[in-house]
ZAMARGU-4260 file (C-alpha; in steps of 0.2 Angstrom, whole numbers, plus 5000, padded with zeros to 4 digits):
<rodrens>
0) 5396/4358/5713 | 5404/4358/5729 | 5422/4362/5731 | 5432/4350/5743 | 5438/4364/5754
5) 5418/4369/5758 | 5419/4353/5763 | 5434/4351/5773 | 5428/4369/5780 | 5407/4363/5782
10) 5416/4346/5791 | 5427/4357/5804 | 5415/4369/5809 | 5400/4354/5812 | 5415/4344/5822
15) 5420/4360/5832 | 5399/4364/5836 | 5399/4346/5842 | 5414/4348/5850 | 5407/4362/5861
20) 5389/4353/5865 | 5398/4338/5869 | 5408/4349/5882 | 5392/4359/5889 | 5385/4343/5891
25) 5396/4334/5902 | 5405/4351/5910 | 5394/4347/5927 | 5401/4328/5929 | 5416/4332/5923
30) 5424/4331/5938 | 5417/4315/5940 | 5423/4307/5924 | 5441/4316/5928 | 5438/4307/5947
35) 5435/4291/5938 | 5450/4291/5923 | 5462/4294/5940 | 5454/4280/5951 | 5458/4269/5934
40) 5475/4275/5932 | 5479/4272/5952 | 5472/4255/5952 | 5477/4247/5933 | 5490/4239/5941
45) 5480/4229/5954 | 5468/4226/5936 | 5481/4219/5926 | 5487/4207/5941 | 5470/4202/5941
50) 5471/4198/5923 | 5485/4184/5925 | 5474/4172/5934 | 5458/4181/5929 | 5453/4178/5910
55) 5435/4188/5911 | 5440/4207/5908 | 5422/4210/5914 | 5427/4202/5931 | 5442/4209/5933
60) 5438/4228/5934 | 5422/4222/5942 | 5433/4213/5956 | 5442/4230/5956 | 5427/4242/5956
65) 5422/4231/5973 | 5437/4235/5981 | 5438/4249/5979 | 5422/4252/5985 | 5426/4244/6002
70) 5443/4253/6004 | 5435/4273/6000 | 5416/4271/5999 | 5412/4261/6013 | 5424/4271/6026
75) 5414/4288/6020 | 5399/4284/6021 | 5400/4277/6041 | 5412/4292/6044 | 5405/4307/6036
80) 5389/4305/6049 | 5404/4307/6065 | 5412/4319/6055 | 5397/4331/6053 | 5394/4328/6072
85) 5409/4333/6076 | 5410/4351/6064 | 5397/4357/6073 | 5403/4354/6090 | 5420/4361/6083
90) 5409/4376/6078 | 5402/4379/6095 | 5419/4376/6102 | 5428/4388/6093 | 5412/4401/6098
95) 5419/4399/6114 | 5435/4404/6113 | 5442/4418/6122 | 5454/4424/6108 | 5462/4437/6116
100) 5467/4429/6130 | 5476/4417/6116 | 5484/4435/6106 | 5490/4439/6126 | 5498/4421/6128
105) 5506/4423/6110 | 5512/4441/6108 | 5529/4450/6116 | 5527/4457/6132 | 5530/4472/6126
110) 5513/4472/6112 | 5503/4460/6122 | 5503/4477/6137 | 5492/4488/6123 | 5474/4483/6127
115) 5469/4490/6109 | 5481/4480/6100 | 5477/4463/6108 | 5458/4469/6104 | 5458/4473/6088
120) 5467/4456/6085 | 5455/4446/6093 | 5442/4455/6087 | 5449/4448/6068 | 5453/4433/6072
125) 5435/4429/6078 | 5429/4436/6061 | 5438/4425/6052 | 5436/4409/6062 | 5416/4417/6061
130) 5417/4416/6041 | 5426/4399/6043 | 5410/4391/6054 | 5398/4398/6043 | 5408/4390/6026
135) 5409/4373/6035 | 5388/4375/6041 | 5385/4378/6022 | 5396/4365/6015 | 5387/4352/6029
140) 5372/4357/6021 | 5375/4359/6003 | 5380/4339/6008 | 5363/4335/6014 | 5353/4345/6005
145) 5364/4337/5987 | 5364/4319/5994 | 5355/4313/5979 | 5365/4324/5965 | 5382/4317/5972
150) 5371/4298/5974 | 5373/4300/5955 | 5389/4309/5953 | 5395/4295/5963 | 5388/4281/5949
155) 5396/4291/5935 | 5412/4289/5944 | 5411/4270/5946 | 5404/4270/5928 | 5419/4279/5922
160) 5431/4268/5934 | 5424/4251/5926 | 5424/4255/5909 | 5442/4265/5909 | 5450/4250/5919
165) 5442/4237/5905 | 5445/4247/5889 | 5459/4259/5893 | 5471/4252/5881 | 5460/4255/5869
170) 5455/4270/5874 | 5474/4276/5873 | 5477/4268/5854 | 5462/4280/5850 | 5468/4294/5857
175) 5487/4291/5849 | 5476/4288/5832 | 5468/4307/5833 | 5486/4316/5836 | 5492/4325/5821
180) 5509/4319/5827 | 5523/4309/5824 | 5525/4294/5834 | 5541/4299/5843 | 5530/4314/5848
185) 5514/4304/5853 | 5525/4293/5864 | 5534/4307/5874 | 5519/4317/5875 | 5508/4299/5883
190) 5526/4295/5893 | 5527/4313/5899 | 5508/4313/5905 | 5508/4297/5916 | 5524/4300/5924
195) 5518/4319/5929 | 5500/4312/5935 | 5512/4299/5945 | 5520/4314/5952 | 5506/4322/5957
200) 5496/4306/5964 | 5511/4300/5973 | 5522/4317/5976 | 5507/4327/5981 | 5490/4317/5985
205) 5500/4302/5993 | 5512/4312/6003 | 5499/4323/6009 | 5488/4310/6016 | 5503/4300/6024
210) 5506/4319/6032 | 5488/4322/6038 | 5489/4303/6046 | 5503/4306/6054 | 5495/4320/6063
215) 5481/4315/6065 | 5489/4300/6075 | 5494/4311/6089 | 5478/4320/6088 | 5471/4304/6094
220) 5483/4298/6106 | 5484/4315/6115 | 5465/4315/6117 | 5461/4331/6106 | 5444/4338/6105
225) 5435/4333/6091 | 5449/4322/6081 | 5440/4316/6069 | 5435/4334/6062 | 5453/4339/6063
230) 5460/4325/6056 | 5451/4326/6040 | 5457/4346/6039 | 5474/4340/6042 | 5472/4328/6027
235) 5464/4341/6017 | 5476/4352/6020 | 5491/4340/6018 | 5486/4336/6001 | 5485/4355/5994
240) 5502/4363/5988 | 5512/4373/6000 | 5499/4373/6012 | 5502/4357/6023 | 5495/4350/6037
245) 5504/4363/6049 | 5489/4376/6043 | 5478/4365/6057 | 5490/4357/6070 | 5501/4372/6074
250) 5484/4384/6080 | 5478/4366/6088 | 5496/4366/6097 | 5493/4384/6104 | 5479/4382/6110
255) 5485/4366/6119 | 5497/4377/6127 | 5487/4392/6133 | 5475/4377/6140 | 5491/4371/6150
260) 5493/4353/6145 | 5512/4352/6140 | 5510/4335/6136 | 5500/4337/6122 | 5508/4351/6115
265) 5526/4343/6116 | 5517/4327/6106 | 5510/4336/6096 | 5523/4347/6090 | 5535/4332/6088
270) 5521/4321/6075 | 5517/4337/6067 | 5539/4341/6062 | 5541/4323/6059 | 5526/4327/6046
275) 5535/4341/6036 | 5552/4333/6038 | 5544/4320/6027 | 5537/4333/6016 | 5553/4340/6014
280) 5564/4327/6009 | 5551/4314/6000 | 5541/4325/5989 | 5552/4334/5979 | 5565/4317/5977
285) 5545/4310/5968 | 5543/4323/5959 | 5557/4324/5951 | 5563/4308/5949 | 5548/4305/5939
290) 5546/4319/5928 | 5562/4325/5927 | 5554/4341/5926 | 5559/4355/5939 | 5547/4354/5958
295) 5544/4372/5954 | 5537/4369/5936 | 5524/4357/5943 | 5521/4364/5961 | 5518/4382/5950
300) 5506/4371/5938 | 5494/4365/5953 | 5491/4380/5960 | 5486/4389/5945 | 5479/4374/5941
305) 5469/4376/5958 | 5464/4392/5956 | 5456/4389/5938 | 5448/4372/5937 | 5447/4368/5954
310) 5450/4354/5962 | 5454/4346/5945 | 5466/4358/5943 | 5478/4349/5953 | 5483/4337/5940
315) 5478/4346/5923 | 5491/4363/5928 | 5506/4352/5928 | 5501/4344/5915 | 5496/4358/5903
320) 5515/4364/5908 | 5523/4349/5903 | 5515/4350/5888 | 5523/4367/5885 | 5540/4363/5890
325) 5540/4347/5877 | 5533/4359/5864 | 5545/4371/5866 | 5559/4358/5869 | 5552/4351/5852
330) 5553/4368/5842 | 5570/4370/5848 | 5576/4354/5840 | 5578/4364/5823 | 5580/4347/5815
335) 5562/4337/5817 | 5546/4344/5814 | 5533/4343/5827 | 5521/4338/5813 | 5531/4325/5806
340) 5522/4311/5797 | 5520/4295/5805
</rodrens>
C-alpha cells in the first residue's frame, strides 16, 4: 500500500514537471501576457467606471479593449511606416557626417591642435554610429520580416487584456488562495506589488514619455531633420532608467551648433533642461510616495531587472526586491511567523 508521503511526494514532483511545461510552453509570449496583465492594470480604473453605468462585464472590457486600440494601436500602425522612412534617411545622414570636423568644434584648443587625436576619435565615433545604423537596419527588418509573428503576439496581448480586465478579481482571490501565508502577509505582499508597479508605470514609463514629448516638441518646432525618428529615441530613451532623453537631444544640440543655427540650439537646450528638471523633482517624489521603498532600491531593481529578463525586467526587478525587503522585514519581527495560519 502506498504510503501518503509517496503521495504527497508523486503529487509534488507531477505538479512541479507541469509547472516547467507550462512555463516552456508559454516563455515565447510571455512577454505578451506580461504586456497584457499591465495594460489591465493601467486601465481597470477606466473598466470599473464603466461598470457603474455599464452592467455587461463582457461590454465593459470590450468597450475598453477598443479604446485602447484607438489610443496605441491605431497611432502605430500609421506611424511606424514614417518612422521606418525616416531611420533610413537618418541612417544616410549620419553616413554623411564629417565627425571630425564635430571632435574639432568640441574639443579644447589645445587637444583639438593634435591631428591624430581628433582622428582617432572620429574614426571611433563613426564605428560606433556604424554598428548603431546596422542595429537599427536589422531591427527594421526583423519588423518586416516578423509582421506576422508579432500580428499574433499582438492578439495574445488583447486576449490577455480582455480577459485580465473581466476576471481579475477573480484572478487575484485565486492567487491569495495558493499562498502559504497568513492574511496579513498576503495583503501586504498584493499592496506592496500594485503600489511598486504604480511606481514604475507612473514614476518611470510615464515620466519618461512626458520627457521624450517634451523634447520632441522642440524637435518639431525647430525644424530638426528626421523628427519623427528622433522623437521616438527620445521616448525610448526617456523611459529607460538613468539613461533619459539627454542620450539623443544633447549629440542632436551639437550638431545643431557646428551647423550654425543658434536658434535651434538655444531651443533645444531649454525643452531638453526643462525635460530633466522634471525628471528630477517628479520621479523620485512617485516613487517613493508610493512604495515607501528607497528610489535606489527600485531604480537598482530595473536595471538588473533589464539586463536579465528584458524589457520585462523593468517591473519584475523591483518587484522581486520588494518582496525581499517585506521578507526580511517579516523575519525580523521575531514575534509572527511568516507562515502563520490563516
Amino acid at each position: 500500500m502506498i504510503s501518503e508521503s509517496s503521495k504527497r511526494t508523486t503529487t509534488a514532483v507531477i505538479l512541479l514537471g507541469l509547472v516547467i511545461i507550462s512555463l516552456m510552453l508559454i516563455k515565447p509570449i510571455l512577454l505578451s501576457i506580461a504586456t497584457g496583465l499591465l495594460l489591465a492594470f493601467i486601465f481597470y480604473p477606466v473598466y470599473k467606471f464603466l461598470r457603474k453605468g455599464i452592467k455587461s462585464e463582457d461590454f465593459a472590457a470590450f468597450i475598453v479593449c477598443i479604446l485602447t486600440i484607438i489610443i496605441i494601436v491605431l497611432p502605430l500602425w500609421f506611424l511606424t511606416p514614417l518612422v521606418v522612412q525616416q531611420t533610413f534617411d537618418f541612417i544616410s545622414t549620419t553616413q554623411d557626417i564629417d565627425l571630425v570636423s564635430v571632435v574639432e568644434f568640441i574639443l579644447p584648443p589645445q587637444i583639438a591642435a593634435s591631428e591624430t587625436i581628433t582622428n582617432e576619435i572620429g574614426i571611433a565615433l563613426q564605428g560606433f554610429i556604424s554598428k548603431i545604423s546596422g542595429y537599427l537596419l536589422n531591427s527594421v527588418a526583423d519588423l518586416l520580416i516578423n509582421f506576422p509573428t508579432i500580428f499574433l503576439q499582438v492578439l495574445v496581448v488583447l486576449f490577455i487584456f480582455f480577459f485580465a480586465l473581466r476576471d481579475g478579481e477573480k484572478l487575484i482571490l485565486y492567487l491569495k488562495s495558493l499562498l502559504p501565508f497568513s492574511r496579513e502577509v498576503e495583503n501586504k505582499i498584493f499592496n506592496q506589488t500594485k503600489n511598486i508597479t504604480k511606481s514604475v508605470i507612473y514614476g518611470q514609463i510615464i515620466i519618461g514619455i512626458i520627457q521624450g514629448i517634451i523634447v520632441s516638441i522642440s524637435f518639431f518646432i525647430f525644424g530638426v531633420p528626421n523628427a519623427l525618428f528622433l522623437s521616438l529615441l527620445a521616448t525610448i530613451a526617456g523611459v529607460l532608467p538613468i539613461v533619459g532623453p539627454a542620450l539623443i537631444w544633447i549629440p542632436v544640440d551639437i550638431f545643431l551648433l557646428v551647423a550654425g543655427n543658434d536658434i535651434a540650439f538655444f531651443g533645444i537646450a531649454i525643452f531638453g533642461i526643462f525635460a530633466s528638471v522634471i525628471d528630477n523633482f517628479l520621479r523620485p517624489y512617485i516613487v517613493y510616495k508610493q512604495t515607501k521603498v528607497p528610489s535606489s532600491v527600485v531604480l537598482i531593481g530595473m536595471i538588473g531587472g533589464l539586463f536579465m529578463f528584458g524589457v520585462l525586467g523593468l517591473i519584475l526587478g523591483p518587484l522581486i526586491l520588494a518582496y525581499l525587503i517585506i521578507v526580511l522585514e517579516l523575519y525580523r519581527d521575531k514575534e509572527k511567523s511568516i507562515f502563520d495560519s490563516k
